[in-house]
C-alpha positions as CSV (number, residue, x, y, z in Angstrom):
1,X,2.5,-3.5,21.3
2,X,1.1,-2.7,24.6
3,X,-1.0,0.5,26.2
4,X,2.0,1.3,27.5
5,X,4.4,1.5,24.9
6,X,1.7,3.2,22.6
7,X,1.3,5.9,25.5
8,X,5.1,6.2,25.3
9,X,5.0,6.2,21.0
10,X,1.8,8.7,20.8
11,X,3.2,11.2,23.7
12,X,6.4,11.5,21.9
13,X,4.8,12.1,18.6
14,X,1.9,14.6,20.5
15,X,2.6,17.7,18.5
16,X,0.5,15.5,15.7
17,X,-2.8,16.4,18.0
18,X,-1.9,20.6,17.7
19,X,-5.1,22.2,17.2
20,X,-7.1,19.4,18.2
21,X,-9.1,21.6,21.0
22,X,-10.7,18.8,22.7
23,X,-10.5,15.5,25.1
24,X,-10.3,12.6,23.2
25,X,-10.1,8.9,24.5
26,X,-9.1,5.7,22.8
27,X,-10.8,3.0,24.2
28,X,-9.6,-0.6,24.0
29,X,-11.6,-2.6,26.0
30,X,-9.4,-4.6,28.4
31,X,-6.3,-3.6,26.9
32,X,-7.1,-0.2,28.4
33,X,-7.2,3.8,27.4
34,X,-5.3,6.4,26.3
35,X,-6.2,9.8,26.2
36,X,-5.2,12.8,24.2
37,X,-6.2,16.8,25.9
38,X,-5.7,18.6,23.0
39,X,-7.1,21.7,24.8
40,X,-3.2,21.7,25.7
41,X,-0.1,22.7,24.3
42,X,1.5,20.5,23.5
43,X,-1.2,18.2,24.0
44,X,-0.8,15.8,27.0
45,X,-1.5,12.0,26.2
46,X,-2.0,9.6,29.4
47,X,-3.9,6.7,30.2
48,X,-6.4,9.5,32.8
49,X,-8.0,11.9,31.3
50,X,-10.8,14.1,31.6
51,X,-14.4,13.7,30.0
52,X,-13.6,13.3,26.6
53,X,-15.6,15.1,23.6
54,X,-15.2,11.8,21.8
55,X,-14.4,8.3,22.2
56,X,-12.6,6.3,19.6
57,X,-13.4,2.5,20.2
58,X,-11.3,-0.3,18.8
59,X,-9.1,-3.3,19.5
60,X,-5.4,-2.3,20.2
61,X,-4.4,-4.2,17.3
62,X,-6.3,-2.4,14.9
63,X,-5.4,0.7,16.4
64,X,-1.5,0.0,15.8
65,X,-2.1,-1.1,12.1
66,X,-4.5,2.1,11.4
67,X,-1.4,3.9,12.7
68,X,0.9,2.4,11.2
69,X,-0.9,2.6,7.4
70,X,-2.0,-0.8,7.2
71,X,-5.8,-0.3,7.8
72,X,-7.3,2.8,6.7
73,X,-9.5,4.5,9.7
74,X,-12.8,5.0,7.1
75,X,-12.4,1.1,6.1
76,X,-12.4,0.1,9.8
77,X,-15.1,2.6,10.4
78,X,-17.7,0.9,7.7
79,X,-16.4,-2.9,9.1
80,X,-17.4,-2.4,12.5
81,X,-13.5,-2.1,13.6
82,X,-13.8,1.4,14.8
83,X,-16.6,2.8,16.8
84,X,-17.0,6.2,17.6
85,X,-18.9,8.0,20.2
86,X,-19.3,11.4,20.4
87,X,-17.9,14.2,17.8
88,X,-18.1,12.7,15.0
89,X,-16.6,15.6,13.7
90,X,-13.7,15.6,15.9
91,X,-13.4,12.1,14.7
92,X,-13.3,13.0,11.6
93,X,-10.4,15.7,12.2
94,X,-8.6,13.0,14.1
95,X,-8.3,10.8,11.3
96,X,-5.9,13.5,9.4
97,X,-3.9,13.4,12.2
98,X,-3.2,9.9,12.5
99,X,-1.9,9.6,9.1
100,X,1.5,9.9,8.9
């Protein structure tokens, strides 16, 4: 899966980030970004965004397989698969919200 088809596949599926209240950027590396503005509603998803609150880093991979169930986000947290910098709280709430 690229950036793009994930931006496509998370934008469709924003009303997940509701209540999120914050600027959130997945970072992965040279694959790119995508960003989710939850201060919106619906919340907008894009590969711009503003200053995020937090900033989830991981490979895309991993990102498709935490979202798709396959790789738990708390198990790729403790491996060194996902870094997070920032809210960690916000992290945290973001992690309910990825689960399907």
């Amino acid at each position: 899966m690229t950036v793009d088809e994930l931006e496509k596949e998370m934008r469709a599926n924003a009303n997940r980030f509701a209540g999120l209240g914050a600027v959130v950027k997945f970072d992965f590396g040279q694959d790119g970004a995508i960003y989710v503005d939850g201060n919106q509603a619906p919340p907008a998803v894009s590969q711009k965004g503003a200053d995020p609150r937090t900033t989830i880093q991981m490979t895309l991979d991993n990102f498709v397989k935490m979202n798709q169930g396959q790789l738990s986000p708390m198990m790729a947290f403790s491996t060194g698969k996902l870094k997070v910098q920032g809210d960690m709280g916000l992290a945290m709430k973001l992690s309910s919200m990825l689960d399907d």
